[in-house]
ZAKOLVEX-242985 format. One line per field, with one value per residue (C-alpha): y, x, z; residue number from 1. Coordinates in Angstrom, 1 decimal. Each point is the difference from the previous one (the first is absolute). Layout:
<tinus>
y: (Y;...);
x: (X;...);
z: (Z;...);
seq: (NUM;...);
</tinus>
This chain:
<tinus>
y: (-22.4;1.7;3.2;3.1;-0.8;3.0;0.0;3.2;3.0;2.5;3.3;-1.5;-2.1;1.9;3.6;2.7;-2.3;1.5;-1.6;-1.1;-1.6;-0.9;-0.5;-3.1;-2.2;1.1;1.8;1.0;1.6;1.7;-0.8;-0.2;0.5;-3.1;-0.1;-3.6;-2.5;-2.2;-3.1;-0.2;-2.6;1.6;-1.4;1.4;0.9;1.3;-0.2;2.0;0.4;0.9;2.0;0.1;2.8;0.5;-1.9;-3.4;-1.3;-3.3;-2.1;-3.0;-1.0;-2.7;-1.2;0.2;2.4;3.1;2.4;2.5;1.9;2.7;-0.5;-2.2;-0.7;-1.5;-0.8;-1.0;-2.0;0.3;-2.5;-0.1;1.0;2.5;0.7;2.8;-0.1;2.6;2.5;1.8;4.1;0.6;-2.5;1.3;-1.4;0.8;-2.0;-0.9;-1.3;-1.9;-0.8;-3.6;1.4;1.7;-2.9;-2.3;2.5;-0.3;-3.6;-1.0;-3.4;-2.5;1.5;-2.8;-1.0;3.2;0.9;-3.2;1.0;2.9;-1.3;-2.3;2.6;3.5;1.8;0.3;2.0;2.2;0.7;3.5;-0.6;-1.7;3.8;1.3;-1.5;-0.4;4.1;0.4;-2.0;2.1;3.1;-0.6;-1.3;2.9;2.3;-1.6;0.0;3.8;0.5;0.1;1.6;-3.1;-2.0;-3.0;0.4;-3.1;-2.0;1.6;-0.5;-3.5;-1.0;1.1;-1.7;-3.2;0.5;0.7;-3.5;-1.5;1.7;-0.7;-3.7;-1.6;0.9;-1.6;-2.6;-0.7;-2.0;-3.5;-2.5;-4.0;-1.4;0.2;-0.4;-3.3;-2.2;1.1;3.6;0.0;-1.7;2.3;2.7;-1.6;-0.2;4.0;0.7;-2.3;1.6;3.5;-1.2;-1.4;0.8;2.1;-3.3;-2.6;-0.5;-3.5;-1.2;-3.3;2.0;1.0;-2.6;-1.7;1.9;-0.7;-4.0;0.2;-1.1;2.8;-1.4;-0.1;3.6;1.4;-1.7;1.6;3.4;0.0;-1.1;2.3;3.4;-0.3;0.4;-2.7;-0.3;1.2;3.1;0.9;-0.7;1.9;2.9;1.0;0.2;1.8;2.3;0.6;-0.4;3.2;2.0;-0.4;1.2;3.4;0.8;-0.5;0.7;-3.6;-0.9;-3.2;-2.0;0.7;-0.2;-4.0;-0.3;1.3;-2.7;-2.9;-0.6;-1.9;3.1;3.1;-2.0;-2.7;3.1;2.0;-2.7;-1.3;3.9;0.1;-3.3;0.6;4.3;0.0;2.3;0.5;1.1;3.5;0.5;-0.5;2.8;2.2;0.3);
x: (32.5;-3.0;-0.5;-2.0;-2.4;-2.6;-3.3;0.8;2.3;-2.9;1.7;0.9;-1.8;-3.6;-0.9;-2.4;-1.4;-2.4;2.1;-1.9;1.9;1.6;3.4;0.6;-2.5;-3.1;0.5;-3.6;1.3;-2.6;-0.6;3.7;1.7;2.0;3.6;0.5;2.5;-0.8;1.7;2.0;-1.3;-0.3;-0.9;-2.6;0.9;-3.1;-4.0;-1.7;-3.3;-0.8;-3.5;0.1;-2.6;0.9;2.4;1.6;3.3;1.4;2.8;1.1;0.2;1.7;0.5;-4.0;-1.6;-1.9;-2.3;-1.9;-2.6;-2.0;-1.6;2.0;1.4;3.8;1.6;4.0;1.2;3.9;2.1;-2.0;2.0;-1.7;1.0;-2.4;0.3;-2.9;-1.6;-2.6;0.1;-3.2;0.6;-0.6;-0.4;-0.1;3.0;0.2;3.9;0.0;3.1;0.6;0.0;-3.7;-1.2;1.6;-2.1;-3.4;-0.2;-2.4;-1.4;-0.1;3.0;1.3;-2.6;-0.9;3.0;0.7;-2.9;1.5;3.2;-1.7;-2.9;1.9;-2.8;-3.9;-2.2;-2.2;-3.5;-1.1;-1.3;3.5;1.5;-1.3;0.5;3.6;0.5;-1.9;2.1;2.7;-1.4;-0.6;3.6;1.4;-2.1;1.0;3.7;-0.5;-1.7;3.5;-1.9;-1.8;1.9;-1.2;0.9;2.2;-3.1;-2.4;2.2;0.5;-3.7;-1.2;3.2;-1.3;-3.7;1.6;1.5;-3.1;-2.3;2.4;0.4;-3.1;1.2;2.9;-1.6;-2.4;2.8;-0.7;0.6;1.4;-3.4;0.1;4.0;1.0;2.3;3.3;-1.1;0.3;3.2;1.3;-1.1;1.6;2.9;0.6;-1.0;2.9;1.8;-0.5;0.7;3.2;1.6;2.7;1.2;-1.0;0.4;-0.4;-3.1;0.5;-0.2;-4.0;-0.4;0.7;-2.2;-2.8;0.9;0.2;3.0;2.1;-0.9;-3.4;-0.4;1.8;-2.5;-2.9;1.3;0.8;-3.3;-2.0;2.3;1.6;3.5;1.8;0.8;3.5;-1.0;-2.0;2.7;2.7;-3.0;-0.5;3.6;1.4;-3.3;1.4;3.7;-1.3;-2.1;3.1;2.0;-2.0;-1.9;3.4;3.7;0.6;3.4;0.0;0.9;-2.2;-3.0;1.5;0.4;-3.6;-1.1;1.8;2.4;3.3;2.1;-0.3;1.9;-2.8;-2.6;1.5;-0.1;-3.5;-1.7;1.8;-0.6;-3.9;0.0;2.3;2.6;1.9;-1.3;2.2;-1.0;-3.5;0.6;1.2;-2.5);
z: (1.3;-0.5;-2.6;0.9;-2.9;-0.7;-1.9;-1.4;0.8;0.5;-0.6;-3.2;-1.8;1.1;-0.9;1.0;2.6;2.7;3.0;3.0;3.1;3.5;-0.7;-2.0;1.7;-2.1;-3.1;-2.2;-3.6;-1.6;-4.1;-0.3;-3.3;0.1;-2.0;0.6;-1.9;-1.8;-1.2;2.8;3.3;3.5;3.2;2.2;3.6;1.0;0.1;-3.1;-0.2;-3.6;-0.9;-3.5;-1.2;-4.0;-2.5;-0.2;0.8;-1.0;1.7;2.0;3.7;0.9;-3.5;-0.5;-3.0;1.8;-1.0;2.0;-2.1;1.8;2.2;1.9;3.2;0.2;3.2;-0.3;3.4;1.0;-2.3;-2.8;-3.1;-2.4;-3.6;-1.7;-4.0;-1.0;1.6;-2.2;0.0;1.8;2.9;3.6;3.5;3.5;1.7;4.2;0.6;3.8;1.4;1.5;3.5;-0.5;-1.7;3.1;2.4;-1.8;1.4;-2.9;1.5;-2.8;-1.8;-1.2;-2.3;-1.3;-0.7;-1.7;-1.9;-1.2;-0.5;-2.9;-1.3;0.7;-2.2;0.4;-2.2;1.9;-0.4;0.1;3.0;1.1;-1.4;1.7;3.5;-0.1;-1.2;2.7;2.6;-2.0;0.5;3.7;0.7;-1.9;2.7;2.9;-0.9;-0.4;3.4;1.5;3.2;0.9;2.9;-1.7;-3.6;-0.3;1.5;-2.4;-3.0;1.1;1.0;-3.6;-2.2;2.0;-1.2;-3.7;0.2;1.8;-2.6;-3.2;1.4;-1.1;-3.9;0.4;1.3;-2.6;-2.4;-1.5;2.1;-1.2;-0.5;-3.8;-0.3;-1.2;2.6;-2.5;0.4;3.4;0.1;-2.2;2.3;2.6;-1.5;-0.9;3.7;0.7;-2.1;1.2;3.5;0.0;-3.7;2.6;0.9;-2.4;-4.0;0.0;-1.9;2.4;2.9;-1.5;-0.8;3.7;1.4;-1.8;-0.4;-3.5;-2.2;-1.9;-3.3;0.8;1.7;-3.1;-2.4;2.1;0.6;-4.0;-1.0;2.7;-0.2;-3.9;2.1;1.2;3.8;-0.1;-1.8;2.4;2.9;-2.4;-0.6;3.8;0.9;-2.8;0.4;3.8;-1.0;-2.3;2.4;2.5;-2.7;-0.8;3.2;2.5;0.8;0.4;-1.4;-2.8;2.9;2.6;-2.5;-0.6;3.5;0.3;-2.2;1.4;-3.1;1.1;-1.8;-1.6;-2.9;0.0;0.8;-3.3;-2.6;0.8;-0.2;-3.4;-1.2;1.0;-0.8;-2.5;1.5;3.1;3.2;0.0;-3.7;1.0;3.2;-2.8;-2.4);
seq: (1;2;3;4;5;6;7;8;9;10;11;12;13;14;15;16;17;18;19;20;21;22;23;24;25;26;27;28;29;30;31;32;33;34;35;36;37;38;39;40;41;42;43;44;45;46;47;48;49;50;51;52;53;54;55;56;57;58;59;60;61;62;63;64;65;66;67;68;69;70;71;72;73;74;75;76;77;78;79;80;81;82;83;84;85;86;87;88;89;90;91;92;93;94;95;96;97;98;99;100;101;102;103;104;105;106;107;108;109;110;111;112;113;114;115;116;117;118;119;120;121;122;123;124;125;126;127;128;129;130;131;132;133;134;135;136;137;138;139;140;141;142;143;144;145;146;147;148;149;150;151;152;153;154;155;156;157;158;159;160;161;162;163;164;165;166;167;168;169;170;171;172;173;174;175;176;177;178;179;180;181;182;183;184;185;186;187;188;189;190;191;192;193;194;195;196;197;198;199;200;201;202;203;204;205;206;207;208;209;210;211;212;213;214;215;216;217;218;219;220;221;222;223;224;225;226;227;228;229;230;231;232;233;234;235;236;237;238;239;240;241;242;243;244;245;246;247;248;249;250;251;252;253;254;255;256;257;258;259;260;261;262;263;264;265;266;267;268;269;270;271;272;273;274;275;276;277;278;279;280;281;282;283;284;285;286;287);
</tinus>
């Protein structure tokens, strides 16, 4: 059963906002104060676009270190789980939330790969000249959103989020590629996309290790010598981070959150988040 997992409860967790929108598909905050929580894991349900203009914040997605340091642009894709653990005074940004629907509707050709692209590189630096483009795309999406006369807002709004992608896209696209990885680099890289894919469903290092015809023993010895953590770690890592983020960010019951991640029992479900968090699941939801 599926939880109704938010990025962030708005009215609380963001202050003095300047709030540009239409309804919930498109929502442009304006240099936000943001109240946010850290420590705790919570799964993003949306599309954020993230134009950091002063200040840092530090953090993980998806179990990876983050930092964006002004300027910067951040974009955070539906189930990726965010955990924020600093955010200096002075940091500001201008932040575009896009619901699933409006992204569906932009019908961004290629999406796939640039949005595998951001999946893996979520933050850009930006160029003054890069600044100042996408405040500008910013500024022009906030004034067509207000033109609530114009027949064709919805269009408008939609035709210039598309060219903020389109022009954005290229940075994200400029990542290293696997020419100057090593052949046990790539494995191991292999292996975590695995590992995000179907952790839900598998915890089986021999199930990995299946897929990419290697032996358990040997996969372990790689992702050990390539990561610093050892294969199950990083299995035991992603679903206790979910197992977390369910936890926090839903109304999912114990059970449905073991259900959720294909545990045979909420007993079985109980004693490996404890064994791996340290505490129970319900002491953990009570914190």
């Amino acid at each position: 059963m599926k939880g109704n997992i938010q990025l962030l409860n708005w009215q609380v967790d963001i202050k003095e906002a300047e709030i540009t929108s239409i309804g919930n598909d498109l929502i442009l905050l304006d240099k936000p104060i943001i109240k946010s929580k850290f420590g705790y894991p919570f799964k993003v349900d949306v599309t954020t676009a993230q134009i950091c203009l002063s200040g840092r914040s530090e953090g993980e997605i998806n179990l990876k270190p983050h930092i964006s340091e002004a300027p910067c642009l951040t974009v955070l894709l539906p189930g990726q789980i965010l955990q924020h653990k600093y955010m200096s005074e002075d940091f500001n940004a201008l932040i575009i939330v896009m619901s699933q629907q409006f992204i569906n509707n932009l019908n961004i050709q290629a999406k796939s790969s640039l949005f595998y692209s951001i999946s893996d590189n979520p933050t850009v630096p930006l160029s003054d000249k890069g600044l100042r483009s996408v405040t500008f795309f910013y500024a022009m999406m906030k004034e067509a959103i207000q033109n609530v006369d114009n027949p064709y807002r919805m269009e408008t709004v939609r035709h210039l989020t598309k060219a903020f992608f389109y022009g954005a896209g290229h940075s994200f696209h400029k990542v290293p590629d696997d020419k100057n990885k090593s052949k046990h680099e790539i494995l191991a890289d292999k292996f975590l996309t695995l590992v995000k894919d179907h952790y839900r469903q598998e915890r089986s290092v021999g199930f990995y290790a299946d897929k990419l015809c290697l032996t358990p023993k040997y996969l372990s010895t790689l992702i050990k010598a390539n990561t610093g953590r050892s294969a199950n770690d990083w299995i035991d890592s992603y679903v206790i981070l979910e197992a977390k983020a369910l936890l926090k960010s839903t109304n999912m019951t114990v059970e449905q959150i073991s259900d959720e991640l294909s545990f045979p029992s909420q007993s079985f479900f109980g004693k490996y988040f404890k064994r791996v968090a340290g505490l129970s699941p319900r002491e953990y939801k009570k914190k």
